[in-house]
SETIRO-836747 format. One record per atom (N, C-alpha, C, O): residue in one letter; atom name; x negated, y, z. Coordinates in Angstrom, 1 decimal, padded with zeros to 4 digits. Atoms other than C-alpha are relative to their C-alpha. Layout:
N
+------+------+--------+--------+--------+
: resn : name :     px :     py :     pz :
+------+------+--------+--------+--------+
:    A :   CA :      X :      Y :      Z :
...
+------+------+--------+--------+--------+
END
This chain:
127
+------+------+--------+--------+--------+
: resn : name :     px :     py :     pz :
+------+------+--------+--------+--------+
:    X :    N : -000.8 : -001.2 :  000.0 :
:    X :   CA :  000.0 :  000.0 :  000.0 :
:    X :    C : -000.9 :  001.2 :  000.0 :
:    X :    O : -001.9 :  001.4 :  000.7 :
:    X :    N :  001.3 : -001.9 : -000.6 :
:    X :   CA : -001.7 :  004.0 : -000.3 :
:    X :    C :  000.1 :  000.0 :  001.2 :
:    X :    O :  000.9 : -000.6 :  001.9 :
:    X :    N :  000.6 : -000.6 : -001.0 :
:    X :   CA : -003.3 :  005.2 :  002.3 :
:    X :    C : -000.1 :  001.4 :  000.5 :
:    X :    O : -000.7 :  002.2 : -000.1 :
:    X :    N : -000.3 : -001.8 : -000.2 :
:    X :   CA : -002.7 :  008.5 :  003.9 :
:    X :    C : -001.4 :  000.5 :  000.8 :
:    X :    O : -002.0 :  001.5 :  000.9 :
:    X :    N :  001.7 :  000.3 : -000.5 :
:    X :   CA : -006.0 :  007.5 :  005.6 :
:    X :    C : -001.2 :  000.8 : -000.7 :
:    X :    O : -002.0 :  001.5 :  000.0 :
:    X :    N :  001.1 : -000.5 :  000.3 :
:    X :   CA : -008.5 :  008.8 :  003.5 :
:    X :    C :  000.7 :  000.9 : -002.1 :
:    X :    O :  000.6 :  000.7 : -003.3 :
:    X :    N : -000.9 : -000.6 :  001.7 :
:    X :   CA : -006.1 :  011.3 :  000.6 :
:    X :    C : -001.0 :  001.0 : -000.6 :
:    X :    O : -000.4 :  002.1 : -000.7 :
:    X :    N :  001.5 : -000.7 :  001.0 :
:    X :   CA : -009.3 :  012.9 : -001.3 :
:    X :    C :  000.4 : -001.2 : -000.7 :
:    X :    O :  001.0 : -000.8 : -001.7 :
:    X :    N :  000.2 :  000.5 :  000.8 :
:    X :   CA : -009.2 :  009.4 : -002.7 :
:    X :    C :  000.7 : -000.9 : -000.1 :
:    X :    O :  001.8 : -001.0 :  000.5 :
:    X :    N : -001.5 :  000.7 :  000.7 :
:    X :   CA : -007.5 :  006.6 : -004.4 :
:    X :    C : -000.3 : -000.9 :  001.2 :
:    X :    O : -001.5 : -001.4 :  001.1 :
:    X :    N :  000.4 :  000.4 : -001.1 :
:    X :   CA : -007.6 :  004.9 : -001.0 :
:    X :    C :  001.7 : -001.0 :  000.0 :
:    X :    O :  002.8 : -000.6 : -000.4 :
:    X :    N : -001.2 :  000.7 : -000.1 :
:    X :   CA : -005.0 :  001.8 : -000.2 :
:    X :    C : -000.1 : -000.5 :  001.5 :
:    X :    O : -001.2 : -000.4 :  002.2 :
:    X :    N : -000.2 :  001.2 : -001.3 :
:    X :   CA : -004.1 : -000.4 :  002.9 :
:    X :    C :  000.0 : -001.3 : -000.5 :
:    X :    O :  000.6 : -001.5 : -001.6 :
:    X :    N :  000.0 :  001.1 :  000.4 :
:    X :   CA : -004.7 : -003.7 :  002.6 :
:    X :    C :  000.3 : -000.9 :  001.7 :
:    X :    O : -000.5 : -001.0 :  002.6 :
:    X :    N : -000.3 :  000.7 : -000.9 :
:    X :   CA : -002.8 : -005.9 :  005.4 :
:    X :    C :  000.3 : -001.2 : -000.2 :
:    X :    O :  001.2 : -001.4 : -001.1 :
:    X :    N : -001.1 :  001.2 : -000.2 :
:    X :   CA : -002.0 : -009.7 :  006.3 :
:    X :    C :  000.9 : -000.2 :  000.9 :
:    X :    O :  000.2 :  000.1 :  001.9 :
:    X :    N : -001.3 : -000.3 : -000.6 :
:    X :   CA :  001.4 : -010.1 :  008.3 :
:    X :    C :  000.2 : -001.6 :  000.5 :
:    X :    O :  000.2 : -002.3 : -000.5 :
:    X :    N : -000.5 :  001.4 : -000.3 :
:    X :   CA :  002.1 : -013.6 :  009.8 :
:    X :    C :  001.4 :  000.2 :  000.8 :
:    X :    O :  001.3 :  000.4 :  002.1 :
:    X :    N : -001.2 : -000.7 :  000.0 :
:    X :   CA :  005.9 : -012.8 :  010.1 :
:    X :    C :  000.6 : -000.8 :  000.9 :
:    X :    O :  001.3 : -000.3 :  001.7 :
:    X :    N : -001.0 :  000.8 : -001.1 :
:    X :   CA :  007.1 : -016.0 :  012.0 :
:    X :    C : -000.7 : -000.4 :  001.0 :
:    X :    O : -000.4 : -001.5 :  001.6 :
:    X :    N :  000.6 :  000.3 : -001.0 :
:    X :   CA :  004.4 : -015.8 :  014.3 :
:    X :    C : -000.2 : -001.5 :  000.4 :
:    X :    O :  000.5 : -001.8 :  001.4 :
:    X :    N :  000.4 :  001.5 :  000.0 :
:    X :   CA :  003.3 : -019.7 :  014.2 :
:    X :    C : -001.5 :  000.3 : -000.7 :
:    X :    O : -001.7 :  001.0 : -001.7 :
:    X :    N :  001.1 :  000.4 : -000.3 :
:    X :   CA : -000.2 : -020.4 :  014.8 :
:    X :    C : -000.5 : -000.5 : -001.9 :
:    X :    O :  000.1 : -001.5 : -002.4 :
:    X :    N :  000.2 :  000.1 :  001.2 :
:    X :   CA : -001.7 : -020.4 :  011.0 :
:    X :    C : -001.1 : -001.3 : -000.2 :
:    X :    O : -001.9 : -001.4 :  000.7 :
:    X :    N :  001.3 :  000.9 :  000.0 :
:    X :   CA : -004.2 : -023.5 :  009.6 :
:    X :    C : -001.1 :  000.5 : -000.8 :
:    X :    O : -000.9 :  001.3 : -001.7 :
:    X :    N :  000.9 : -000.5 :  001.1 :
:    X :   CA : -007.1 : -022.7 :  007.9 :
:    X :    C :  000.2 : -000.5 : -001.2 :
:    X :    O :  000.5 : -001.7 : -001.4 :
:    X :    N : -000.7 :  000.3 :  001.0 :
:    X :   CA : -006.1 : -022.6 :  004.5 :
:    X :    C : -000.9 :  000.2 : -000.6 :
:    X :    O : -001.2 :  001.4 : -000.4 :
:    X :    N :  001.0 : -000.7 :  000.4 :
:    X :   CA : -009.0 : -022.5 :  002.2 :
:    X :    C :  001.2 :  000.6 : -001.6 :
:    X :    O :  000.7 :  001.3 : -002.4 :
:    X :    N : -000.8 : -000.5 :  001.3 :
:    X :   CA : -005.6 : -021.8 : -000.8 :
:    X :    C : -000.2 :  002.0 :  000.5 :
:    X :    O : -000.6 :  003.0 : -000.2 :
:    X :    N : -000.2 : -001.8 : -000.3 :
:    X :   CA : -005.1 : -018.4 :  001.7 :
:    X :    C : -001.4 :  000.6 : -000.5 :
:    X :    O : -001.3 :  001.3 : -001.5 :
:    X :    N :  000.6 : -000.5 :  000.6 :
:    X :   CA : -008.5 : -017.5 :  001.3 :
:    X :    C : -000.4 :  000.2 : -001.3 :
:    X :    O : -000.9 :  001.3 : -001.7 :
:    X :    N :  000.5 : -000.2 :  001.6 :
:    X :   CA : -009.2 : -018.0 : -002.3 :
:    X :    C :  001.2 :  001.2 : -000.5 :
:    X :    O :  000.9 :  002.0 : -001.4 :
:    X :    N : -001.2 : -000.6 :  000.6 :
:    X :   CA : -005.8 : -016.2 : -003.0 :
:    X :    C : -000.4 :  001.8 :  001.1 :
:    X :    O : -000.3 :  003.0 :  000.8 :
:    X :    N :  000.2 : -001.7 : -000.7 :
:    X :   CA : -006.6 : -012.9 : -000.7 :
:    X :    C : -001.5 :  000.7 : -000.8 :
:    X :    O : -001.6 :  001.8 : -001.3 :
:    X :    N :  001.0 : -000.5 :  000.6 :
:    X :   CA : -010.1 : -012.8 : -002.1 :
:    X :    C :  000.4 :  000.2 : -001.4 :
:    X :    O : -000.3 :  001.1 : -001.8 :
:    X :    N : -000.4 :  000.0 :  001.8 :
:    X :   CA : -008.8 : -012.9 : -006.0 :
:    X :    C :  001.1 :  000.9 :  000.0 :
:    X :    O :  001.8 :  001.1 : -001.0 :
:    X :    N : -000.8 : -001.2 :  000.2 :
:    X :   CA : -006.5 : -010.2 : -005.0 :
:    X :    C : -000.7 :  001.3 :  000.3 :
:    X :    O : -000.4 :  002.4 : -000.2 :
:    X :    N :  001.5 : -001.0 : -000.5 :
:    X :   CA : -009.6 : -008.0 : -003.5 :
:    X :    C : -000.5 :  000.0 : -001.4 :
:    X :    O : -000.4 :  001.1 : -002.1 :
:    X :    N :  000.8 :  000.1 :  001.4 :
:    X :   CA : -011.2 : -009.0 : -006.7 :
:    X :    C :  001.1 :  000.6 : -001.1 :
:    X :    O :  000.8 :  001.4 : -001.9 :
:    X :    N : -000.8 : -000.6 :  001.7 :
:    X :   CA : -008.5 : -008.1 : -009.4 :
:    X :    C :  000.6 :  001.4 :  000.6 :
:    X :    O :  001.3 :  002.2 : -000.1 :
:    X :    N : -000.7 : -001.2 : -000.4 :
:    X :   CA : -007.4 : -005.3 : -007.4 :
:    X :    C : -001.0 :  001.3 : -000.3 :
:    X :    O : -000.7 :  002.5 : -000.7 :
:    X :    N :  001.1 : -001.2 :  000.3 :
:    X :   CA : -011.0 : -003.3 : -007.9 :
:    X :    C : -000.5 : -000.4 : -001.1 :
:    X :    O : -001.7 :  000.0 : -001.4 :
:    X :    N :  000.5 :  000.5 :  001.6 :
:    X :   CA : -011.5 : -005.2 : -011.6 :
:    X :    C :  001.4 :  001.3 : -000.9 :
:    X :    O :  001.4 :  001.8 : -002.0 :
:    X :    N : -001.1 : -001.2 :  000.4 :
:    X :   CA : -008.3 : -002.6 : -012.2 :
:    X :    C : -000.5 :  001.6 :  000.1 :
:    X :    O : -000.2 :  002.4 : -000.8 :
:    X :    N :  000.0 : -001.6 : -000.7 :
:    X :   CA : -009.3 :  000.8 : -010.6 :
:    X :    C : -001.4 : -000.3 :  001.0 :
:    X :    O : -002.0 : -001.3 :  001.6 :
:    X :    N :  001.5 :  000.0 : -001.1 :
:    X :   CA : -012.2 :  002.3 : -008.8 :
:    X :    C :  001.1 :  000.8 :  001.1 :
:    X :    O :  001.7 :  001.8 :  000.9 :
:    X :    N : -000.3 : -000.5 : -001.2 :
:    X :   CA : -010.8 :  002.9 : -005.5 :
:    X :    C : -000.3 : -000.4 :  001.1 :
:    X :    O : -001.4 : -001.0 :  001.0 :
:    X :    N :  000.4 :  000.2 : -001.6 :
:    X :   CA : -011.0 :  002.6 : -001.6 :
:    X :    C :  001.0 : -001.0 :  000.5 :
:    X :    O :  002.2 : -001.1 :  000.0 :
:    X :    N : -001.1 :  001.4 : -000.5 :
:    X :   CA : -009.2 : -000.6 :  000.2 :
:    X :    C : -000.8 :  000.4 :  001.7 :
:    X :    O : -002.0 :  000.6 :  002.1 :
:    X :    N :  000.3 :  000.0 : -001.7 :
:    X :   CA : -009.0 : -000.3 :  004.3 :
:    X :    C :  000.6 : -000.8 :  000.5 :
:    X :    O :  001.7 : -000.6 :  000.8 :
:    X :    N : -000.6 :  001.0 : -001.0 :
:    X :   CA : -008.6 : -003.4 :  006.2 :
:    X :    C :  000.4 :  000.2 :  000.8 :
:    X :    O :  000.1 :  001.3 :  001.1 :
:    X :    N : -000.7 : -000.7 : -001.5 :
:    X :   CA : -006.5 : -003.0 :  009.5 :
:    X :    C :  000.3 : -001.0 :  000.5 :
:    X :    O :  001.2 : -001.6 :  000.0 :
:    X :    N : -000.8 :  001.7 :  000.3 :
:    X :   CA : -006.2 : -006.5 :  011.2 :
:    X :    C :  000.8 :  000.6 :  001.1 :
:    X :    O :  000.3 :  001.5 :  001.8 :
:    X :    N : -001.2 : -000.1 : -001.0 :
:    X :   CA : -003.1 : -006.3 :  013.5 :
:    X :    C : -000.1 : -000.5 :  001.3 :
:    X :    O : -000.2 : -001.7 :  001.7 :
:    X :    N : -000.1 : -000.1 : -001.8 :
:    X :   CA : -003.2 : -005.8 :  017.0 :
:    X :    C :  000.8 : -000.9 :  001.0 :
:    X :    O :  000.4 : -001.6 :  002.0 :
:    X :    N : -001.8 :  000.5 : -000.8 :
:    X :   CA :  000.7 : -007.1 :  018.2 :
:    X :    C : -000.7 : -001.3 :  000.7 :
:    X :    O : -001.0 : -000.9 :  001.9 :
:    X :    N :  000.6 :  001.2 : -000.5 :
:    X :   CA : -000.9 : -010.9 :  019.2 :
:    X :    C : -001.1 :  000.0 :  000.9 :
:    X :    O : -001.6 : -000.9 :  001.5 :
:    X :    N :  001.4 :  000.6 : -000.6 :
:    X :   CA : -004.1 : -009.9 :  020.7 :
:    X :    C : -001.3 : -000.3 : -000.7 :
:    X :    O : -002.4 :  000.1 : -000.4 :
:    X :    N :  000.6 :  000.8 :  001.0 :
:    X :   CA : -005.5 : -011.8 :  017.9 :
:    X :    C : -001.4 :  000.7 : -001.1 :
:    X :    O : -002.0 : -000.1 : -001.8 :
:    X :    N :  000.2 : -001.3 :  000.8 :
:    X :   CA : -007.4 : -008.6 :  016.0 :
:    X :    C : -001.6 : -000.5 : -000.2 :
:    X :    O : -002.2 : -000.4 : -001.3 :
:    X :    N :  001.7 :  000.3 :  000.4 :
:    X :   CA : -011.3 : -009.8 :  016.5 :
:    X :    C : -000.2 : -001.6 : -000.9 :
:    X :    O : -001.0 : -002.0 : -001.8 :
:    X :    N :  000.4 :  001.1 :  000.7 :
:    X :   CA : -010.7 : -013.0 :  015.4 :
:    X :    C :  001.0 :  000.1 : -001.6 :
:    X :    O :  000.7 : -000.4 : -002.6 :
:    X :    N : -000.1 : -000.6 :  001.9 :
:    X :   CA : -008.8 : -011.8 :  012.2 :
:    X :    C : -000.8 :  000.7 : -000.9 :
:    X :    O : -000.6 :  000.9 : -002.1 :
:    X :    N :  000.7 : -001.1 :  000.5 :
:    X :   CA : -011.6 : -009.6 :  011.8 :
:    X :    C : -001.4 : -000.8 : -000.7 :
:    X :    O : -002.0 : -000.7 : -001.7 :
:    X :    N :  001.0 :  000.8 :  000.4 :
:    X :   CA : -014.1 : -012.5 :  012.3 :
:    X :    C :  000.2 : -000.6 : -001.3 :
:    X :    O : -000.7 : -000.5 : -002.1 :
:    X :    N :  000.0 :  000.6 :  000.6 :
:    X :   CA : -012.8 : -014.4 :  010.1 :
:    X :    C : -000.1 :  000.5 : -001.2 :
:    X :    O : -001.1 :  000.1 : -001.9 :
:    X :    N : -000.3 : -000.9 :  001.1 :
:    X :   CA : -011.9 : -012.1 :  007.3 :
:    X :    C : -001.4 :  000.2 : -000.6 :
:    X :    O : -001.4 :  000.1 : -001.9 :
:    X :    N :  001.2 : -000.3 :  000.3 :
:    X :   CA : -015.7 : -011.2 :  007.1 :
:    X :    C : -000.9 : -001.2 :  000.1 :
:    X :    O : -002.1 : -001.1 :  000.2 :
:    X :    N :  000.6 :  001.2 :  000.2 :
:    X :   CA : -016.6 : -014.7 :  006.9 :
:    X :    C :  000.7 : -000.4 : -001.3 :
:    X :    O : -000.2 : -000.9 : -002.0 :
:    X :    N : -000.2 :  000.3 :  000.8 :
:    X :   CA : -014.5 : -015.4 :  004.1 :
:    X :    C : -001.0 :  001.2 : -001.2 :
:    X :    O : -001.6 :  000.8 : -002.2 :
:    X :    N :  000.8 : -000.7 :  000.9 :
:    X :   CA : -016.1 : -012.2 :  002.4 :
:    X :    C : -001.6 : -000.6 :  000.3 :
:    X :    O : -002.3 : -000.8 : -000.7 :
:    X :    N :  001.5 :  000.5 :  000.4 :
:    X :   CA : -019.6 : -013.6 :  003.2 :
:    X :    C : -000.4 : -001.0 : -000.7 :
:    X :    O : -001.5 : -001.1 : -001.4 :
:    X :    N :  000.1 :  001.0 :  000.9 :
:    X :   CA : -018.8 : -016.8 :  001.7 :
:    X :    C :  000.5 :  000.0 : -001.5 :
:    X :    O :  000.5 : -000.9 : -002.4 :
:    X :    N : -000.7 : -000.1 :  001.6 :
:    X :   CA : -017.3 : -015.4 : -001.5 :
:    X :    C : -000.8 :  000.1 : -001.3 :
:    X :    O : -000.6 : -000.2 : -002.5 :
:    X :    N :  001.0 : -000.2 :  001.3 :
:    X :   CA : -020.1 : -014.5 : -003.6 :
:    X :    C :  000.0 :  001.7 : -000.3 :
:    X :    O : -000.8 :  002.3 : -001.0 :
:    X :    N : -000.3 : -001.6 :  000.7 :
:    X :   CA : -018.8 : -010.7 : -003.8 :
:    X :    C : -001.2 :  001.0 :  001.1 :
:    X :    O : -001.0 :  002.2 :  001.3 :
:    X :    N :  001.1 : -000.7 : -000.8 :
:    X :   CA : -021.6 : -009.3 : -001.6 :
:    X :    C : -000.7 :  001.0 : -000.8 :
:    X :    O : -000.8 :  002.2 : -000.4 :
:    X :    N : -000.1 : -001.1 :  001.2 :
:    X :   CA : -022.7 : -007.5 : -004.9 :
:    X :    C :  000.5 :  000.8 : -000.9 :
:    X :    O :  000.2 :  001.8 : -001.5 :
:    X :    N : -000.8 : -001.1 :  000.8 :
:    X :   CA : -020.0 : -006.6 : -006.2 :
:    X :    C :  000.7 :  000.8 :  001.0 :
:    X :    O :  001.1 :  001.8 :  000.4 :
:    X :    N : -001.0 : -000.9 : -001.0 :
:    X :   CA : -017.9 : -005.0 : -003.1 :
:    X :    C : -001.0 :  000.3 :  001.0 :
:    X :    O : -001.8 : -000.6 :  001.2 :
:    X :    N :  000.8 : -000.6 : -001.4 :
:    X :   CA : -019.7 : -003.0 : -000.1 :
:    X :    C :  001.1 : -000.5 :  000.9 :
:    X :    O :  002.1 : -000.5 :  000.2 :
:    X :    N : -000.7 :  000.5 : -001.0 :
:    X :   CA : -017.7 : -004.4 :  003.2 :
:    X :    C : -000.7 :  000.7 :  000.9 :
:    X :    O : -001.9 :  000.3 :  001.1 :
:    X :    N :  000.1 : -000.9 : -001.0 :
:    X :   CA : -018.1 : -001.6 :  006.0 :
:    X :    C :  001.2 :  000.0 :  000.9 :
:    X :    O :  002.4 :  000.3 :  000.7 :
:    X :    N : -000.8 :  000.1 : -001.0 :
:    X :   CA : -016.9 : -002.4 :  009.1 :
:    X :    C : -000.4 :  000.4 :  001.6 :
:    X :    O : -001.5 :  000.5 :  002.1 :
:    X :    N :  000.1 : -000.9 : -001.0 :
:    X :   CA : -016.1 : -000.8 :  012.4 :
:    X :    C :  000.9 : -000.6 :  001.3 :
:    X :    O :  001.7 : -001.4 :  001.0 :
:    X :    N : -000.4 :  000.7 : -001.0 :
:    X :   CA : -014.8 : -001.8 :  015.9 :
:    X :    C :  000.8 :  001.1 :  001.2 :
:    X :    O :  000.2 :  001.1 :  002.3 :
:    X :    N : -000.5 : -001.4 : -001.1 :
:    X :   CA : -012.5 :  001.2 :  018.1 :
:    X :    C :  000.9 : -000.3 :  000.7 :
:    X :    O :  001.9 : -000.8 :  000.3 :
:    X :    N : -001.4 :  000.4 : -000.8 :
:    X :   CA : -010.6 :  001.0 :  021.2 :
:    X :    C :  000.6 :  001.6 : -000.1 :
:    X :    O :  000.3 :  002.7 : -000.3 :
:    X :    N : -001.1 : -001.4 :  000.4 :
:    X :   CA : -007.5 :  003.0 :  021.2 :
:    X :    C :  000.1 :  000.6 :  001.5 :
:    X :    O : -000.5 :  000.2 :  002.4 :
:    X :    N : -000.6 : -000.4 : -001.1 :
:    X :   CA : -005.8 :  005.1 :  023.9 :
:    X :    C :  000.3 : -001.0 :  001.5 :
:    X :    O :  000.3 : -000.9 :  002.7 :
:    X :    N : -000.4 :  000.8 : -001.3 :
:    X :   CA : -004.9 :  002.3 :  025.8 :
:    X :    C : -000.7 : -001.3 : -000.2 :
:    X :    O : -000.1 : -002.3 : -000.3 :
:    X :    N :  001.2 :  000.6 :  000.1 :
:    X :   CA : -008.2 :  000.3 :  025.6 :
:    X :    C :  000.5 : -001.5 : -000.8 :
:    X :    O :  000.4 : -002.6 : -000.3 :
:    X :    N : -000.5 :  001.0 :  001.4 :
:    X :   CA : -006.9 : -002.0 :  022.5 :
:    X :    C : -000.9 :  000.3 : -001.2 :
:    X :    O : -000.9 :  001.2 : -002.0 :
:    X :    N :  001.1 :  000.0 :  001.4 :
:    X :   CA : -009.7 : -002.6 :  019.9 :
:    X :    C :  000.3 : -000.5 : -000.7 :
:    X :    O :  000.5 : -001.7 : -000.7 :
:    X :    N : -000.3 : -000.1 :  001.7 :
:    X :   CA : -009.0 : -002.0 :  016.4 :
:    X :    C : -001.3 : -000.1 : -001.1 :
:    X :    O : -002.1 :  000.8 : -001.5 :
:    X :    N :  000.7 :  000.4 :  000.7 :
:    X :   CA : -010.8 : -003.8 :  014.2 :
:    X :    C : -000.1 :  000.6 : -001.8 :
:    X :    O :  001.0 :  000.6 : -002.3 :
:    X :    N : -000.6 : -000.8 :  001.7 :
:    X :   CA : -011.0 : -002.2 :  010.2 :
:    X :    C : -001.2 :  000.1 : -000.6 :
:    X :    O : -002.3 :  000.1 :  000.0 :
:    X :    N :  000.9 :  000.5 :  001.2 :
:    X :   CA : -013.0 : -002.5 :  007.3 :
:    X :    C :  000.3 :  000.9 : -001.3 :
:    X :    O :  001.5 :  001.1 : -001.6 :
:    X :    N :  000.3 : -000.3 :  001.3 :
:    X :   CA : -013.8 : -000.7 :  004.0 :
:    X :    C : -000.7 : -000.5 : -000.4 :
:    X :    O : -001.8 : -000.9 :  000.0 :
:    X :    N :  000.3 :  000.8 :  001.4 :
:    X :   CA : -013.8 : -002.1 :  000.8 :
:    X :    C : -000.4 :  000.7 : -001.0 :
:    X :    O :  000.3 :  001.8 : -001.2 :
:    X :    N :  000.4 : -001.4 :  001.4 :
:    X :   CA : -015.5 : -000.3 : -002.4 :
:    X :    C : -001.1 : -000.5 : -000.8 :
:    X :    O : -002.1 : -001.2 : -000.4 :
:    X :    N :  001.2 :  000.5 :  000.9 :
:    X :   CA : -017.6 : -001.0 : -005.1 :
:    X :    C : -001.0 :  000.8 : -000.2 :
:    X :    O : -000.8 :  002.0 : -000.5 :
:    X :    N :  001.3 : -001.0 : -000.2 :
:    X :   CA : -020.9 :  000.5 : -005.0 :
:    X :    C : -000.4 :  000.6 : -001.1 :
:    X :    O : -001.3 :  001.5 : -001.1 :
:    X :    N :  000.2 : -000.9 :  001.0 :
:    X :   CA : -020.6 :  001.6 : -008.4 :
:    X :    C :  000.5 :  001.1 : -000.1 :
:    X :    O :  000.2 :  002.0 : -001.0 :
:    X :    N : -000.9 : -001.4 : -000.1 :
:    X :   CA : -018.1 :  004.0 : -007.4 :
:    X :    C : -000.7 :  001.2 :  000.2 :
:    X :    O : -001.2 :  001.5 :  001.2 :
:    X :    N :  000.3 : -001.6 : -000.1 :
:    X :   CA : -018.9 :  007.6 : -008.4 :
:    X :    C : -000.2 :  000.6 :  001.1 :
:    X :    O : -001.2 :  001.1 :  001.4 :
:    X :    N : -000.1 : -000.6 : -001.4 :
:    X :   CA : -017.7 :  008.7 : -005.0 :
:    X :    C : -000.7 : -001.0 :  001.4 :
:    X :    O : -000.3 : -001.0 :  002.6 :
:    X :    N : -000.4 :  001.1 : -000.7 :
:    X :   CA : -018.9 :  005.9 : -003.3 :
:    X :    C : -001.5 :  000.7 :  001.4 :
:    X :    O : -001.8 : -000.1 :  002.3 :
:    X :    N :  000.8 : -000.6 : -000.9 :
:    X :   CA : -021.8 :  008.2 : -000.9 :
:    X :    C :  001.1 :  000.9 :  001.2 :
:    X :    O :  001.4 :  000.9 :  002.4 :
:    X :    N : -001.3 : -000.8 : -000.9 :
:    X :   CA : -019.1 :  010.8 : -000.1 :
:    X :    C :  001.0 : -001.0 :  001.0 :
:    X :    O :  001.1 : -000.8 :  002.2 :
:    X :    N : -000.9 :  001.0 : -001.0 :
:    X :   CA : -016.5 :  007.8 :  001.2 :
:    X :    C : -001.0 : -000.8 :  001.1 :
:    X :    O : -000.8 : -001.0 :  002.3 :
:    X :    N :  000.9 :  000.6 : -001.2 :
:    X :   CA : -019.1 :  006.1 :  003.0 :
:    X :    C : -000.1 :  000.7 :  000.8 :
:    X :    O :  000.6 :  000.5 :  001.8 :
:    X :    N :  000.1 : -001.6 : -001.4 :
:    X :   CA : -020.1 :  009.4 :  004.9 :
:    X :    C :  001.5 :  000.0 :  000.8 :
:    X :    O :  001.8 :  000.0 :  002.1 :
:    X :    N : -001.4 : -000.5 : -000.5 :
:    X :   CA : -016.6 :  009.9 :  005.5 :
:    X :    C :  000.8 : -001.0 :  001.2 :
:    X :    O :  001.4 : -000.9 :  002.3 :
:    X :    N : -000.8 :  001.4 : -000.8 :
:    X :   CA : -015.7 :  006.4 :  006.7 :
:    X :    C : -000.8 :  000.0 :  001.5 :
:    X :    O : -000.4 : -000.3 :  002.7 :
:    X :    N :  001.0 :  000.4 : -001.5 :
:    X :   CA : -018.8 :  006.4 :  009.2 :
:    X :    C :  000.3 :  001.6 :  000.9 :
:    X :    O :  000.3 :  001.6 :  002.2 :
:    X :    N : -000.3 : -000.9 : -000.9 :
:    X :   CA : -018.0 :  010.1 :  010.3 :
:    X :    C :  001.3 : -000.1 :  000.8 :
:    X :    O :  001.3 :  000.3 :  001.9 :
:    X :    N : -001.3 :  000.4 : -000.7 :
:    X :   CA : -014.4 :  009.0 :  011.2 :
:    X :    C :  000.1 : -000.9 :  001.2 :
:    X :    O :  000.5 : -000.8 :  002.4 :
:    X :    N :  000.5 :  000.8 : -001.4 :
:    X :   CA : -015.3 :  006.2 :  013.2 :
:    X :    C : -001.0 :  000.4 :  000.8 :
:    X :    O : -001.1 : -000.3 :  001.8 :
:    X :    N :  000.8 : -001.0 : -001.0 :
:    X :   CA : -017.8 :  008.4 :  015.0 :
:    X :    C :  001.0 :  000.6 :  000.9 :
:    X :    O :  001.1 :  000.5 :  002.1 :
:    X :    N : -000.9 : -001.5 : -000.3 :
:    X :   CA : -015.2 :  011.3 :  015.4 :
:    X :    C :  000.9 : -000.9 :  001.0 :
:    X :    O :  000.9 : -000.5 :  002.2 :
:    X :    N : -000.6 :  000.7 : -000.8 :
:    X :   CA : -012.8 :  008.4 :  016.6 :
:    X :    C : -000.7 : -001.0 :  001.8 :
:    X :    O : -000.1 : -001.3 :  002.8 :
:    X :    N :  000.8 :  000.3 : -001.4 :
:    X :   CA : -015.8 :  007.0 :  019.2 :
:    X :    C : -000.3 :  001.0 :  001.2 :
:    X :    O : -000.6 :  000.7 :  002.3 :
:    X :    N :  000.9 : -001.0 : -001.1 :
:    X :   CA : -016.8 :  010.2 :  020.9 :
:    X :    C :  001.5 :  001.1 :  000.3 :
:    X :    O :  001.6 :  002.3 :  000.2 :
:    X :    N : -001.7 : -000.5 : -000.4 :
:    X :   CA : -012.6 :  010.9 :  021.8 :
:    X :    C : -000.6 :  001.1 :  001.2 :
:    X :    O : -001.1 :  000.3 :  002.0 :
:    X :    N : -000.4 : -000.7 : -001.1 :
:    X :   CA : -012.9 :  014.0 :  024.5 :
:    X :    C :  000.8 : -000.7 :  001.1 :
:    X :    O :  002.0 : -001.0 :  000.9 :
:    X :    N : -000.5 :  000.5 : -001.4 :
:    X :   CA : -012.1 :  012.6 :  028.0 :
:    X :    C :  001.1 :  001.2 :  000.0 :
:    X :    O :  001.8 :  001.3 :  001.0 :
+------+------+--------+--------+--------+
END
């Protein structure tokens, strides 16, 4: 879905939802099918993709782990940059999140800066 996150650029959301909350198996179909949507999604457009794993469960580091294990195992290490960040919120709940971008992207210095100043700006919150 766009992203209101980062609107200088063609920036989207990229979420997975486990809707009936039941305990998921490792599915190596899920992974091949999320990664070949990462992949045809930036074989389309040069844009920004922002991971967000979902908080509601608890569950958020180990969506995060895993997520960044399937990107290590994919082969796309060359073709996609994977920048990731680790922030607790207001009410000491850590939010796991990730940018996605191809290093060939024009803009692709500026959004980096941008991504690592935010998660800064986000770590050093005013008491």
């Amino acid at each position: 879905m766009p992203s209101d996150l980062m609107p200088e650029y063609d920036a989207y959301e990229f979420a997975i939802s486990n809707t009936n909350n039941r305990k998921s198996p490792r599915d190596y179909k899920l992974r091949q099918a999320i990664l070949s949507l990462i992949y045809e999604f930036f074989r389309q457009r040069n844009a920004v993709m922002l991971y967000l794993c979902e908080t509601g469960d608890n569950r958020q580091k180990y969506r995060s782990r895993l997520f960044e294990s399937w990107f290590r195992s994919s082969g796309y290490q060359k073709t996609f940059v994977l920048m990731t960040a680790e922030l607790p919120d207001e009410y000491g709940i850590w939010n796991y999140v990730a940018l996605i971008l191809r290093p060939d992207h024009p803009q692709f210095v500026s959004i980096a800066q941008q991504f690592s100043d935010t998660i800064a700006l986000f770590r050093d919150k005013p008491e």
